[in-house]
C-alpha positions in Angstrom: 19.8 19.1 20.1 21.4 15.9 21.6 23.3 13.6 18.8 20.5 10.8 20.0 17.7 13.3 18.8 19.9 13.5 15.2 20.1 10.0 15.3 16.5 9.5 16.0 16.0 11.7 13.3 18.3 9.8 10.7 16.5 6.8 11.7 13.1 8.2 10.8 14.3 9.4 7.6 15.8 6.4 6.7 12.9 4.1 7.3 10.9 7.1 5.3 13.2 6.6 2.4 12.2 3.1 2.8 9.0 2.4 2.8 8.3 5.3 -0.1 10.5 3.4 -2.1 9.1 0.2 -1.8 5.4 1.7 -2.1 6.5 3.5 -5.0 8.6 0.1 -6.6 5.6 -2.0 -5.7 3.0 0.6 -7.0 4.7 0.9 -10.4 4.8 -2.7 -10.5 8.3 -3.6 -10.2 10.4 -6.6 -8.7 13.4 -5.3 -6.8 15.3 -7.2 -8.8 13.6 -4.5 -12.2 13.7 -1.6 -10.1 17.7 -2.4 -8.8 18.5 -2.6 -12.7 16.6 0.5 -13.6 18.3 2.5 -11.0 22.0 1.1 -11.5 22.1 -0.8 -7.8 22.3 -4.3 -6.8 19.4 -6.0 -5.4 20.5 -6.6 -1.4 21.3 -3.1 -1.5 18.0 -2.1 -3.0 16.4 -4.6 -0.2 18.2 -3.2 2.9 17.1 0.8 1.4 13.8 -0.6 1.5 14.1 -1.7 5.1 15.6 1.2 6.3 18.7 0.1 6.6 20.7 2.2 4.8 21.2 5.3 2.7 21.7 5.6 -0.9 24.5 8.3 -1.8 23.0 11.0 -3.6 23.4 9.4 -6.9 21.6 6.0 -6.3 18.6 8.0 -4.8 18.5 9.9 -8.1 19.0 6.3 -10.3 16.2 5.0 -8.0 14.2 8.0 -8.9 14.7 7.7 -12.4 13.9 4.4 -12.5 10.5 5.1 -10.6 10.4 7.6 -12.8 9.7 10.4 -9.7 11.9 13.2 -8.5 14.3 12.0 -6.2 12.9 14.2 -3.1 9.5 12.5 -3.4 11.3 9.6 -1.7 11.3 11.9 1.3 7.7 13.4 1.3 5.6 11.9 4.0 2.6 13.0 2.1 3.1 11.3 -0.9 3.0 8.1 1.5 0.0 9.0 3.0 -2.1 10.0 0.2 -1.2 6.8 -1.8 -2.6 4.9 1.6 -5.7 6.9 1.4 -6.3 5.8 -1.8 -5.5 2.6 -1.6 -7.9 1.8 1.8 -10.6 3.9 0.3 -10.9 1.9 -3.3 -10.8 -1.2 -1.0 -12.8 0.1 1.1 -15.6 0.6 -1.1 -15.1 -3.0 -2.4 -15.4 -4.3 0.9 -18.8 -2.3 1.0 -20.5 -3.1 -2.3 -19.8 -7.0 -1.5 -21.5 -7.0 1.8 -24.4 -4.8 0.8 -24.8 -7.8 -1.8 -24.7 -10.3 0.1 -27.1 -8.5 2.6 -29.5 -8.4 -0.4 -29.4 -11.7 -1.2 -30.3 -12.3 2.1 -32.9 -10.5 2.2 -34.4 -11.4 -0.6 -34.0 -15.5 0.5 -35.7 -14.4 4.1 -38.2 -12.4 2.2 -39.0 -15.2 -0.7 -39.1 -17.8 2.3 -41.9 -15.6 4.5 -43.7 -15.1 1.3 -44.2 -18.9 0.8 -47.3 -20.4 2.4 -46.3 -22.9 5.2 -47.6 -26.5 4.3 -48.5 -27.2 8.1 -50.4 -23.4 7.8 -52.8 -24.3 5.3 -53.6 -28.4 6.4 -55.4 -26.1 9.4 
């Protein structure tokens, strides 16, 4: 392994890190400015985590744990990521759905109420 494909790798991790904590911040419904309080860190810092810019040490990743109230390696779990997306598209999802079939009733029922009206210029005939 080449120290690109470790750096590649650190990169990955890193924007990992930060998009888990944001989702995770954002999810529990915290400002960065609560969540950098909670976990003992300053807000920029908090910020450039969450951009995958750089790495806590070992104890701000626990502090922003604790102040998501996870464990510390769920930061790192692609799966926790995905799952939350699932969710999160599928409730939407099925918004999105029961709005449109209602407005497809409605207008189906206007179409339908209009054919069942007798035309004026039908019945002068």
């Amino acid at each position: 392994m080449t120290s690109r494909d470790t750096n590649n790798r650190g990169e990955v991790l890193k924007s990992l890190l930060g998009l888990n904590v944001k989702r995770f911040r954002v999810n529990s419904g915290f400002s960065q400015e609560e969540l950098s309080e909670r976990a003992g860190i300053s807000i920029p810092f908090l910020g450039a985590i969450e951009r995958g810019e750089k790495w806590p040490s070992p104890s701000s990743l626990a502090g922003i744990a604790q102040g998501l109230g996870i464990n510390p390696y769920d930061l790192l779990k692609p799966e926790e990521l995905a799952s939350q997306d699932i969710k999160k598209i599928t409730s939407k999802l099925i918004k999105d759905i029961t709005v449109l079939v209602n407005q497809s009733v409605k207008m189906m029922n206007t179409v339908a109420h209009k054919h069942d009206q007798p035309d004026s210029q039908q019945n002068n005939s």
